[in-house]
C-alpha positions in Angstrom: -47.3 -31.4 18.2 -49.9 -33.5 16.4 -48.3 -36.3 16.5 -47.2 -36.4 20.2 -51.4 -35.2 20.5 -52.3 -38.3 18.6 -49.9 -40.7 20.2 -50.7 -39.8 24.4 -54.3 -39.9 23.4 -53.9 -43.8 22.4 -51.6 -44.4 25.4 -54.3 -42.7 27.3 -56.8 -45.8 25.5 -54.0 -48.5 26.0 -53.7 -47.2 30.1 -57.5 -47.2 30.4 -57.8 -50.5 29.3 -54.9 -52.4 31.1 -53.1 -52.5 28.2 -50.2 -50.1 30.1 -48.5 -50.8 33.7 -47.5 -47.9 35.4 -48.4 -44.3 35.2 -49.1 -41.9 31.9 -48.4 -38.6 32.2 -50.0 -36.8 29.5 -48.8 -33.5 27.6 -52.1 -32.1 26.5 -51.9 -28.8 26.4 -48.4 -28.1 26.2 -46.4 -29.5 23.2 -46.1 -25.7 21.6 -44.2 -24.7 24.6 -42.6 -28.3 24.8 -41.8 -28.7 20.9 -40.7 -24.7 20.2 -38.1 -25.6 22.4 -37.1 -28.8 21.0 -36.8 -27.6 17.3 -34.5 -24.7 18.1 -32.0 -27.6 19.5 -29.3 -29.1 17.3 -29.5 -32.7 18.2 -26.6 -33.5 15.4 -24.5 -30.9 16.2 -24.1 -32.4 19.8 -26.8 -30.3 22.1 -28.1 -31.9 24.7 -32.1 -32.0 25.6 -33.4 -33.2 28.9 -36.6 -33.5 28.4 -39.7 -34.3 31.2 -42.8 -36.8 31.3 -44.7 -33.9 29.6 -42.4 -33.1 26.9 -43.7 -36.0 24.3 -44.0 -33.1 21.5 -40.3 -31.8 22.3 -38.9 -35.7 22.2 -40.3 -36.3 18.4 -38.8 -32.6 17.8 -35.7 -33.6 18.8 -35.4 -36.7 16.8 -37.0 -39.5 19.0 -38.2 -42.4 16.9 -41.8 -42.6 17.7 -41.5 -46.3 18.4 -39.0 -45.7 21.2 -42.1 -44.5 23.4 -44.7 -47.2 22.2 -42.0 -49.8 22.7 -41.3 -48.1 26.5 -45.1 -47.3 27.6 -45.9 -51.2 26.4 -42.3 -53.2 27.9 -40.6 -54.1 25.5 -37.2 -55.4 25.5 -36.4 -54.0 22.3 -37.0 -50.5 23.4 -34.4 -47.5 24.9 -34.9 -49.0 28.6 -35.2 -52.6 27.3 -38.6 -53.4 29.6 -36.1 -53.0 32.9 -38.1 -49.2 33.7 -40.8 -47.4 34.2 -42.5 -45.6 31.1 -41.3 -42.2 31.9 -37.5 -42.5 32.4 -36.3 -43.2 28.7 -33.9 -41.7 26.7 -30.5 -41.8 24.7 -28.0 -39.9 26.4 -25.8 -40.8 23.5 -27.6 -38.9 21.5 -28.3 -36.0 23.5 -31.5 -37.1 24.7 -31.0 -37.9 28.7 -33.2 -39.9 31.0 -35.0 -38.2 33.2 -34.6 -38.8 36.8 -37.0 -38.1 39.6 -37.3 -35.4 41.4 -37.7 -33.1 38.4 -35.6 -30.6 39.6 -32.3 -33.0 39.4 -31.8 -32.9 35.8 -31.0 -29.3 35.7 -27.6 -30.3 37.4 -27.0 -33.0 35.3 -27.3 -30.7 32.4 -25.0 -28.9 33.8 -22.3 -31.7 34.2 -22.7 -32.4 30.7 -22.0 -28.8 29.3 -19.0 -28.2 32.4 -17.5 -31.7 30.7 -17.8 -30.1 26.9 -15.9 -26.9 28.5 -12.9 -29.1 29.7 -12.6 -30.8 26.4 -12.6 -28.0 24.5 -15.9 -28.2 23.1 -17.3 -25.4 21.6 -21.0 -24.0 20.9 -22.9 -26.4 22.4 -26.5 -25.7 24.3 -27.6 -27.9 27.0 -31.6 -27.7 28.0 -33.6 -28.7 30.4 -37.5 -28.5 31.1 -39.1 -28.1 34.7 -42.4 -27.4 35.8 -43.5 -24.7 38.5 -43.4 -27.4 41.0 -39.7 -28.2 40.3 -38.6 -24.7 40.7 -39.4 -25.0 44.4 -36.9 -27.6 45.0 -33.7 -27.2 46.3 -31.8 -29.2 43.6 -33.2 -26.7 41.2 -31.7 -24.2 43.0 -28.3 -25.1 43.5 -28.2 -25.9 39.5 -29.1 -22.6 38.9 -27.1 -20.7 40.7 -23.8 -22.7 39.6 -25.3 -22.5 36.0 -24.9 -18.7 36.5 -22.0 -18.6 38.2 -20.3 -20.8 35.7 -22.1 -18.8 32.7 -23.0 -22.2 30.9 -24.6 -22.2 27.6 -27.7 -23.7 29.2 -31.3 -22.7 28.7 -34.3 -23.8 31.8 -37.9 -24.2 30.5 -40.5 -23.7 33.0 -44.1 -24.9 31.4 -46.0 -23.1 34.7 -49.0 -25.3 34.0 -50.4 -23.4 37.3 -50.2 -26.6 39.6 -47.7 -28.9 41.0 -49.9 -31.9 41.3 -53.2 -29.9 43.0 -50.9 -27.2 44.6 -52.0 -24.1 43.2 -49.2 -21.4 42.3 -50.2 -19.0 45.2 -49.8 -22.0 47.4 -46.3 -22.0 46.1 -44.6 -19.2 45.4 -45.0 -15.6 46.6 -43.3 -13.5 43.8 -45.7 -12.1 41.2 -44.3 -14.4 38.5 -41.3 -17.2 38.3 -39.6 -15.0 35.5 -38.8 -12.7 38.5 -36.2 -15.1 39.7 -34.2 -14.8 36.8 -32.7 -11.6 38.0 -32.0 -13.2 41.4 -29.8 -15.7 40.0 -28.2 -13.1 37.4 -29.5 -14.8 34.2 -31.3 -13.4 31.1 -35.5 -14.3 32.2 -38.3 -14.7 29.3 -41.7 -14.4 29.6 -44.6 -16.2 27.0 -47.8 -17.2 26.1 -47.4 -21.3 26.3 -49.8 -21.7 24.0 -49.3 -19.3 21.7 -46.8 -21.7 19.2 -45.9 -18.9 17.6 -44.5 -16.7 20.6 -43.0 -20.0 21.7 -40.9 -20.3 18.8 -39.5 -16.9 18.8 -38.9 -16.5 22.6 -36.8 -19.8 22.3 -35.4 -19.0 19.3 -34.0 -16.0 21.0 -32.9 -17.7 24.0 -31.3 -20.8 22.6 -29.0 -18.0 20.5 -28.4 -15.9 23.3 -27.0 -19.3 25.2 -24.6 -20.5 22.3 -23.2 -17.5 21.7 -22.3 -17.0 25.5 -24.1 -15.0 27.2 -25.0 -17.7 30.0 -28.2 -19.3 31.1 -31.4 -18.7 29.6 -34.5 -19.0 31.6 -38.0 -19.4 29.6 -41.3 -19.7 31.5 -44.5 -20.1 29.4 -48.1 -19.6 31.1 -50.3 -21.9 30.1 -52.7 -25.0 31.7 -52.4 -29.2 32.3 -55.2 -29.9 29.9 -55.5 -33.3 31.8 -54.9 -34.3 35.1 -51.7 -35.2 36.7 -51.5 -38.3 35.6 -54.8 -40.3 33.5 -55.2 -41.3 37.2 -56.1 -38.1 38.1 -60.1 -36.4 37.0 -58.0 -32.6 38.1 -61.0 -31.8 40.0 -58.9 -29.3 41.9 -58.6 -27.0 39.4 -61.4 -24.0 39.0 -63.9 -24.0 36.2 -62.6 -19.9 35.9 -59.0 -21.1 35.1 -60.1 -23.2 32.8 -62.2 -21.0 30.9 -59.5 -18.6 30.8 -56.9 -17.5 28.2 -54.7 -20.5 29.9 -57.1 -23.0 29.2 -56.6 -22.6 25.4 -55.6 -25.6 23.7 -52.8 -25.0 21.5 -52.9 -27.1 19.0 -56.5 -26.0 18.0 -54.7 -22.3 18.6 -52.3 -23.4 15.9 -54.5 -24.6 13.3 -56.7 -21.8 13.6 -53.4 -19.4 12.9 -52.4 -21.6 10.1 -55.8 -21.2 8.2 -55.9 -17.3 9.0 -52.5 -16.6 7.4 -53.2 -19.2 4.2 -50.3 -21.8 4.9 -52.8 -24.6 5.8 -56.5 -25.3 4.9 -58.6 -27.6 6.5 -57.8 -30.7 4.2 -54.4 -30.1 4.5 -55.0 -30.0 8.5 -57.3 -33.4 8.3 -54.7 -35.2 5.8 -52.0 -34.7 8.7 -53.8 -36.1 11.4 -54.8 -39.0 9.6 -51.8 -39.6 8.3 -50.5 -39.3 12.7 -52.8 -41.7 13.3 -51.9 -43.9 10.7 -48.4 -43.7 12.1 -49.2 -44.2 16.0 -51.2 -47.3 14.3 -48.3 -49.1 12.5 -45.7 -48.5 15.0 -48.0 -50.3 18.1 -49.0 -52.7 15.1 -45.6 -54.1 15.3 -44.9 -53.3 19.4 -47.8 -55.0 20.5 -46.2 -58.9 18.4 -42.7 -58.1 20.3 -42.0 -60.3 23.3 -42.2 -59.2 26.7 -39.0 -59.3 29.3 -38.3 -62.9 30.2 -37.2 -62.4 34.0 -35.5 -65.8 33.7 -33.1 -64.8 30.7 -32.3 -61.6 31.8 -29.1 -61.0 34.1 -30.7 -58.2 36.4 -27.6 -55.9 37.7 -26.3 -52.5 37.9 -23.8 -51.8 34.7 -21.3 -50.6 37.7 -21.6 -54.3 39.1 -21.8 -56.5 35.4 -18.2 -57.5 35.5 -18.9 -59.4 39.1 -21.8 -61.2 37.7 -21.5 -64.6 37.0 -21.2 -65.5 33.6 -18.9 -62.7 33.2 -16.2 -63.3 36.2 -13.9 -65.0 33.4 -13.9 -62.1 31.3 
């Protein structure tokens, strides 16, 4: 969580200085809900994680190497997209990690594909996941996932950080039932409600549902309250959002809500809590240290074609 707080705050410094093309989406406020998730996953065991442009804390927890965002966010050629995407889109779907694809609500399906695929090989007690926001669970590709998710009874769990706005649409502007957990028992899966920032309810509400999921008892779908501490995007001042709501319990920051626990129950002190973020910062700092000397994309060296299309491209038609 700290380090996915330290490392969006510099990309948030690199974007407002032009060091960054595109949009960053930031994770502030989220990365209990995000990384409670994450660490309940078994990336080596062959789960599968599809993770969203808010979800920086559930990528480190998963086992991204923190210099496969740096290397994304800045272009780089070296990095998991090789400089030929957008900073949001990365990942490793051979290692469990897939790439997420816009609209958000489109990667519940192609959770489901992967775990359908493990069942016809035989593949046993493996747990597919996939996070969405409020927004997302409007669509219709959201949906038709979960319902053939149910009806299929795959190992799958759906995390729904309700961060209370898609974009500036307000929840009530949204949906009409009292909370998205109700739709759980429409679609005949096991529904969980919890305090997304409270790291501590996050963790054992996961915990509970990632088991429940890989010993078969079908989807799992998790939805945490809490708030965007930023804006959309660092392009976006949130001005839409009420002073009430964010002066409310949702409006907690939960990594401050974490640090304070950890002193109260003895595990941490406040050296221990400054010696980790310095020593998150001093990562973030070495890793862009050596980003920021790689090359950038050369246009003219690069072969620029779908992988479905590579064996009709030129200097491969003798191969």
């Amino acid at each position: 969580m700290l380090l996915a707080r330290v490392l969006e705050d510099k990309l948030a410094s690199l974007y407002r200085s032009g060091k960054i093309v595109g949009g960053v989406y930031l994770g502030r406020g989220q990365e209990a809900f995000s990384a409670a998730l994450a660490v309940h996953l078994d990336q080596s065991g062959g789960d599968v994680y599809a993770p969203l442009i808010r979800d920086m804390a559930g990528r480190l927890a998963f086992g991204e190497a923190l210099i496969d965002p740096i290397r994304t966010y800045l272009g780089s050629p070296l990095g998991p997209m090789r400089g030929r995407d957008g900073n949001i889109h990365r990942g490793r779907p051979r290692e469990g990690m897939l790439a997420m694809i816009s609209h958000l609500g489109a990667m519940v399906s192609v959770v489901n594909g992967v775990l359908l695929s493990r069942r016809l090989r035989g593949i046993p007690g493996q747990v597919g996941a996939a996070c969405v926001g409020d927004g997302a669970t409007s669509t219709g590709a959201f949906h038709e996932a979960m319902n053939q998710a149910a009806v299929e009874k795959l190992p799958l769990v759906v995390a729904v950080a309700n961060n209370q706005f898609a974009y500036s649409t307000p929840n009530d502007r949204q949906y009409a039932c009292a909370d998205l957990v109700d739709r759980a028992a429409g679609y005949g899966v096991m529904g969980y409600r919890c305090d997304g920032t409270d790291l501590e309810e996050c963790l054992d509400t996961f915990g509970e549902a990632v088991r429940r999921a890989r010993r078969g008892d079908g989807p799992q779908l998790v939805v945490g309250s809490l708030l965007r501490l930023s804006g959309h995007g660092e392009h976006d001042d949130a001005s839409y959002v009420p002073a009430s709501v964010r002066k409310s319990s949702l409006g907690g920051d939960c990594i401050e809500l974490a640090a304070k626990l950890l002193l109260e129950r003895g595990w941490a002190d406040d050296a221990d809590l400054a010696t980790w973020r310095s020593e998150a910062v001093g990562q973030v700092e070495e890793v862009l240290e050596q980003v920021v000397s790689e090359p950038l994309p050369d246009p003219m060296g690069e072969t620029w074609c779908a992988l479905s299309v590579r064996h009709l491209c030129e200097g491969n038609l003798g191969a």
